[in-house]
N, C-alpha and C positions, 0 to 999 in steps of 0.2 A: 571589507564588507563581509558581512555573514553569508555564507552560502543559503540562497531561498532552494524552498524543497517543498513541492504540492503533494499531498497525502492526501488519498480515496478511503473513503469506508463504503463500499456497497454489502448490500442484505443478506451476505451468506453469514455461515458461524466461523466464528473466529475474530468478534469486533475487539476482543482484549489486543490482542494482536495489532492492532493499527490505533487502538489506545496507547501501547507500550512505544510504536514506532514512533509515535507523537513526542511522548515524555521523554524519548533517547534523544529526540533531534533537538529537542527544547535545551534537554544540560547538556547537549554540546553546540550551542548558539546559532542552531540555524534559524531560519527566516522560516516559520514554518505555515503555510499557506494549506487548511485543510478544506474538503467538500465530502458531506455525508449523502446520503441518497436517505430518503425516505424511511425503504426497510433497513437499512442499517442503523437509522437512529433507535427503533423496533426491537433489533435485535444487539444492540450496545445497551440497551433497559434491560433486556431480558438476560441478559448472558453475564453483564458486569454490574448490573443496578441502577437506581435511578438516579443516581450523579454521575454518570456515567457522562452524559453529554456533556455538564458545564463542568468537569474533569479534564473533558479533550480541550474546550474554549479554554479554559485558564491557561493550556498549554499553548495554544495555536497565538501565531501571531496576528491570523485571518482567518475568521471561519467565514467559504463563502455559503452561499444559497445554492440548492440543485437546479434552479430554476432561472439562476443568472448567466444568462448564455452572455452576457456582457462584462462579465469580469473579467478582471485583469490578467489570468492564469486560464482563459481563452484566447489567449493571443499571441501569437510566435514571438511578437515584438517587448513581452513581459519576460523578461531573462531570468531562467531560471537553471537550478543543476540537475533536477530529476525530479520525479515521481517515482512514488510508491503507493498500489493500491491492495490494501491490507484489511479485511479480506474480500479478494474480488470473486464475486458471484460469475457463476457461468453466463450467465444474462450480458453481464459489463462485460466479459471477457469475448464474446460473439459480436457486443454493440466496436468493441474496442479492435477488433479482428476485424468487422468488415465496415468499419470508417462511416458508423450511426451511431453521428456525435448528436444525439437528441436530449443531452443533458450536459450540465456543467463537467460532470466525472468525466463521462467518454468523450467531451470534447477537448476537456485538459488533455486527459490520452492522446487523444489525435495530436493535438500539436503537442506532444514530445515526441513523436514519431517521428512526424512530420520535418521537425527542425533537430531530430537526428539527439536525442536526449534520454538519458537514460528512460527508463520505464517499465518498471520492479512490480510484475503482476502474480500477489500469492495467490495463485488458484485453487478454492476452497469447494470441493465436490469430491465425492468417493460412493460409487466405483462410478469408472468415466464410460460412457461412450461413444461410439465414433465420432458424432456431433461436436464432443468437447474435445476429441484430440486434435480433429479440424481446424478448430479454432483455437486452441492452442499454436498448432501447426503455422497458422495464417498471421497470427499476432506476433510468434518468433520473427517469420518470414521479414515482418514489417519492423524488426527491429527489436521487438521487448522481449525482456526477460520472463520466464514461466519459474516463480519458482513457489511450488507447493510447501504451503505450511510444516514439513515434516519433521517429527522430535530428533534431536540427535541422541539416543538413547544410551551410545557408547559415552555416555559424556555422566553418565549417570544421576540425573535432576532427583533434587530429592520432593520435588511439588510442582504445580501445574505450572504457576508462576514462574519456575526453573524455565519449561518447555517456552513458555510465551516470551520470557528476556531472552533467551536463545535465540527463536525463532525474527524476534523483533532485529533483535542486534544484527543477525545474520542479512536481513534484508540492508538494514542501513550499512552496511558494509560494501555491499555491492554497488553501493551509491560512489565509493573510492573517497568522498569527500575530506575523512578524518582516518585517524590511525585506527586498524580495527581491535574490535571492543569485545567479539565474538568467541567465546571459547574457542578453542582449536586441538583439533587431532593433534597429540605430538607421538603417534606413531608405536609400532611395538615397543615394548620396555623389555 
C-alpha cells in the first residue's frame, strides 16, 4: 500500500513550496490527501499563477474542502504517515499550537498530534515575535516539527526553483517514508 500523507497550504508566501511537496510525493507514490485554506488558494494564484490550483488537484489524490470538518483526514481512525503543512501561516501555526481545530487544516493537525504522527510545520514569517516563538514553542511541545523554509545556500542553487526542490525535498524527508532525495552536506573537501 502507498504511504497516505495529508499536505496543508495556509495563506502565508511560500505556496510554490507545498505545490512542489505535492509533485515530490505524487512521483514517489504516495497517497496524497491535500486541504488549501482560502488565503492560500490567493496566494498559490498570486505567487505561482493561475494554474496553480488545478496543478496541485492533478497531483493530489484528494483535494478536500477547508470547510469539511467530516473528512476522512479529520479522524484519528483514517491511517495515515504524516502531514506536512507548506506554507504554514503564523495564524495555522497558533490555531495548531493551541488545539483550534476550527477548520479542516488545524484539525487534520490536531489529529496527527494527537495520534502521535509526524507533523512537518514550515513556518513562514520573518522577523518573529515572542507571540510566534510561543507558539512555535507549544506546537514543538505537542510533538511537531518547526521547520522554517530556509535556502540551503552552501548547496549553491542556481534559481529560485533550486531553493523550493530543496526546501520541498528536505521537508518530505523528514516524513522517513522513502530514501532521501535532498541534496546533502558532504562536508569539507
Amino acid at each position: 500500500m502507498n504511504p497516505r500523507v495529508v499536505v496543508g497550504l495556509s495563506g502565508a508566501s511560500g505556496a510554490a513550496i507545498g505545490l512542489r511537496i505535492v509533485e515530490i510525493l505524487d512521483e514517489r507514490g504516495a497517497d496524497v490527501h491535500v486541504v488549501v485554506s482560502r488565503a492560500a488558494e490567493l496566494t498559490l494564484r498570486e505567487e505561482v499563477g493561475p494554474d496553480a490550483l488545478s496543478r496541485l488537484r492533478e497531483r493530489a489524490s484528494k483535494v478536500h474542502d477547508i470547510d469539511s470538518i467530516g473528512a476522512t483526514i479529520a479522524s484519528g481512525s483514517f491511517p495515515t504517515r504524516g502531514m506536512i503543512v507548506a506554507p504554514c501561516s503564523m495564524r495555522t501555526l497558533a490555531s495548531i499550537a493551541n488545539c483550534l481545530a476550527d477548520n479542516l487544516l488545524t484539525r487534520a493537525a490536531d489529529v496527527h498530534l494527537k495520534e502521535r504522527r509526524p507533523l512537518i510545520l514550515l513556518a513562514r514569517e520573518t522577523p518573529l515575535h515572542l507571540g510566534h516563538l510561543r507558539a512555535m514553542t507549544a506546537a514543538t511541545e505537542a510533538g511537531a516539527i518547526i521547520m522554517p523554509p530556509a535556502p540551503a545556500f552552501y548547496l549553491k542553487p542556481q534559481s529560485v526553483a533550486d531553493i523550493i526542490d530543496q526546501i520541498a525535498r528536505r521537508a518530505v524527508d523528514l516524513l522517513r517514508l522513502f530514501e532521501p532525495t535532498a541534496a546533502q552536506w558532504r562536508g569539507e573537501v
